[in-house]
Rosetta silent file (secondary structure, phi, psi, omega in degrees, C-alpha in Angstrom):
SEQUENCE: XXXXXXXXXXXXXXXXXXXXXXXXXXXXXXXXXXXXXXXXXXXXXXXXXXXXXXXXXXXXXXXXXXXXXXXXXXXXXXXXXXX
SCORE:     score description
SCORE:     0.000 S_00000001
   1 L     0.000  128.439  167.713   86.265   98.746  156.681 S_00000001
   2 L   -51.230  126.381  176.360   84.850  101.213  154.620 S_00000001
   3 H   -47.727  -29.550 -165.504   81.512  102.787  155.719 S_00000001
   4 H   -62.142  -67.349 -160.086   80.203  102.376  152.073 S_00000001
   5 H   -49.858   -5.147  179.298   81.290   98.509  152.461 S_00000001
   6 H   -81.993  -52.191  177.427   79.584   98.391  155.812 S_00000001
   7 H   -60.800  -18.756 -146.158   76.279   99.890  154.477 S_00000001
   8 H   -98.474  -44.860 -176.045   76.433   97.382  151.496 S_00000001
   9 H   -60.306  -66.040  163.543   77.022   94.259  153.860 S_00000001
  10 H   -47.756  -12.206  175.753   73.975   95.603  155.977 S_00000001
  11 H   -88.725  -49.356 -174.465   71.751   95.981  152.835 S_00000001
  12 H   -76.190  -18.535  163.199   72.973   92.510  152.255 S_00000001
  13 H   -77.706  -31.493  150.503   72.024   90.981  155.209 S_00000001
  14 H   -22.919  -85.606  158.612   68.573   92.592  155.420 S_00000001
  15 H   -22.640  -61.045  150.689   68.006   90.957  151.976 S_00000001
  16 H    -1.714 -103.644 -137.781   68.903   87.940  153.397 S_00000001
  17 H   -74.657    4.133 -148.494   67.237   87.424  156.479 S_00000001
  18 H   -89.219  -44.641 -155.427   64.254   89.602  154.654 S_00000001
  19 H   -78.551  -25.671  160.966   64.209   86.925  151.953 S_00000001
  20 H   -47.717  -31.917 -162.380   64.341   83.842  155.109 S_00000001
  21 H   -97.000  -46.708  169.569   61.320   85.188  156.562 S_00000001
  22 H   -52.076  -42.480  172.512   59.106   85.277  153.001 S_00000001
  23 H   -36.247  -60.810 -171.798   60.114   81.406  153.081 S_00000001
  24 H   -43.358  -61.441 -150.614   58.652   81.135  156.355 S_00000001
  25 H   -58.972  -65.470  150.621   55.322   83.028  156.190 S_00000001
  26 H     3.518  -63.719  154.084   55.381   80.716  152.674 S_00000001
  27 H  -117.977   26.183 -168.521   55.238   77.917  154.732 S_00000001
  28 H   -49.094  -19.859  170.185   53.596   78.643  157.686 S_00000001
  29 H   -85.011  -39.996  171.076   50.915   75.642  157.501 S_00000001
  30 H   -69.400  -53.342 -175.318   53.524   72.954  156.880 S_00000001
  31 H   -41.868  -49.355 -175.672   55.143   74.905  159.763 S_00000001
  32 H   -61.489  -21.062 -174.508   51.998   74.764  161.862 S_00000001
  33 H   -83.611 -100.243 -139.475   51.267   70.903  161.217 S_00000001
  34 H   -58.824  -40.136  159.414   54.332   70.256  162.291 S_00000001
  35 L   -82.807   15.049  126.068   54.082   72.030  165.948 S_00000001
  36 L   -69.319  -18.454  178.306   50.724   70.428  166.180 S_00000001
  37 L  -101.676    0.706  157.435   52.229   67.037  165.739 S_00000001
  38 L   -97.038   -3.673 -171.493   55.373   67.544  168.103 S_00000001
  39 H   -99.340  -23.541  167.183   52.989   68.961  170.646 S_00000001
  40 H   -66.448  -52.854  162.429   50.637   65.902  170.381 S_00000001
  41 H   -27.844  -84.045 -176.162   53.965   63.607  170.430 S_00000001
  42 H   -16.868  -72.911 -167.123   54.630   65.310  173.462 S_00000001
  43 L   -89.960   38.872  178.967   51.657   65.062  175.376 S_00000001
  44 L  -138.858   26.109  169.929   51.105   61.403  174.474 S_00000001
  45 L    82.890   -7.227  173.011   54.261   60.649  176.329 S_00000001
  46 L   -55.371  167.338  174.989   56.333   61.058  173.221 S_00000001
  47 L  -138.163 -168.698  176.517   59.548   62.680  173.342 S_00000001
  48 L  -146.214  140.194 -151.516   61.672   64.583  170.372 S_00000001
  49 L  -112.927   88.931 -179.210   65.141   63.575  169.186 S_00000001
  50 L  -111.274  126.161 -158.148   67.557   66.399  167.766 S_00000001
  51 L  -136.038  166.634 -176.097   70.899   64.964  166.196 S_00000001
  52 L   169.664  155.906 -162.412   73.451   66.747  164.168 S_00000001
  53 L  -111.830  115.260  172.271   76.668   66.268  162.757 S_00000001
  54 L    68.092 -107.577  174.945   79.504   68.886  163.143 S_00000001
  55 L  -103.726   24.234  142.988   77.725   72.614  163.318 S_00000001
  56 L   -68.880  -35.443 -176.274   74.574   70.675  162.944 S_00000001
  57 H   -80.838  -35.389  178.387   75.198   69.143  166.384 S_00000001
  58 H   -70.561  -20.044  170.719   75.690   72.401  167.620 S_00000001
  59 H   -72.629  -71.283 -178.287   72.090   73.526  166.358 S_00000001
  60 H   -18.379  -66.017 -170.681   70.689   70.384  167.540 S_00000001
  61 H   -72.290  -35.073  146.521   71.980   70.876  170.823 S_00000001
  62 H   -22.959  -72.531 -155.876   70.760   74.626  170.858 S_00000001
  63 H   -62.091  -59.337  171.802   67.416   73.593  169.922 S_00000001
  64 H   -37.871  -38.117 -179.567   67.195   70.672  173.012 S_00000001
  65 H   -77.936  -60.518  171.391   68.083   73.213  175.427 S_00000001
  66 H   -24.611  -81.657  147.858   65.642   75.415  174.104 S_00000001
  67 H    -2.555  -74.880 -165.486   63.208   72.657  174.348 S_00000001
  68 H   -52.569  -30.975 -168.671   64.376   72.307  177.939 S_00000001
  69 H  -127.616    2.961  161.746   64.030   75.768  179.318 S_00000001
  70 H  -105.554  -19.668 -153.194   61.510   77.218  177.363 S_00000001
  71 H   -97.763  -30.972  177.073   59.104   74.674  176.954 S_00000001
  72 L   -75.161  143.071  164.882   58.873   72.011  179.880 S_00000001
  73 L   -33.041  154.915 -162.336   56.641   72.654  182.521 S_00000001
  74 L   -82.918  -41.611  160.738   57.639   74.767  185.123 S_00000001
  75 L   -31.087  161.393  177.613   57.708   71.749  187.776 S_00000001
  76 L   -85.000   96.549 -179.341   60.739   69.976  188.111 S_00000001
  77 L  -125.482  144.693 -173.860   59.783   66.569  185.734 S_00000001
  78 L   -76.426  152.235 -151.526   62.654   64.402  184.803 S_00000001
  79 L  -154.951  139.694 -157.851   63.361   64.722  181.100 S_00000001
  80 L  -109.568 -166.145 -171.903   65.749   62.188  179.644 S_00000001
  81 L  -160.365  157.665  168.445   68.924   63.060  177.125 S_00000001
  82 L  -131.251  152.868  172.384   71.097   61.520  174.911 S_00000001
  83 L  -130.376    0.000    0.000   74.546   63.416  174.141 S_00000001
């Protein structure tokens, strides 16, 4: 690969995730609602349910382990799964 096609794929990918991020900050209050109401879930004994279909399942299942290891208390509390 050409450097020039290398710089142009990196320009393009910038753009990208540059244009991903304007989304966000764009919806950062529907974002924010929405982690106050999984965090209420939560601590009202609720739990949260991530499903996915093909490389959907594989995000899904990303995000529960996230969930798992970033988020639960540091105690040992049993936490249940579906797979």
């Amino acid at each position: 690969m050409s450097k020039k096609t290398i710089k142009k794929l990196l320009k393009k990918t910038i753009l990208e995730k540059n244009l991903i991020l304007q989304k966000l900050i764009f919806e950062e209050k529907k974002i924010t609602k929405l982690i106050k109401k999984f965090s209420e879930n939560l601590q009202n004994g609720g739990k949260l349910i991530f499903c996915g279909n093909g490389g959907s399942a594989a995000d899904a299942q990303h995000l529960a382990t996230e969930y798992l290891v970033r988020l639960r208390p540091k105690k040992k509390q049993k936490c249940n799964s579906i797979n």
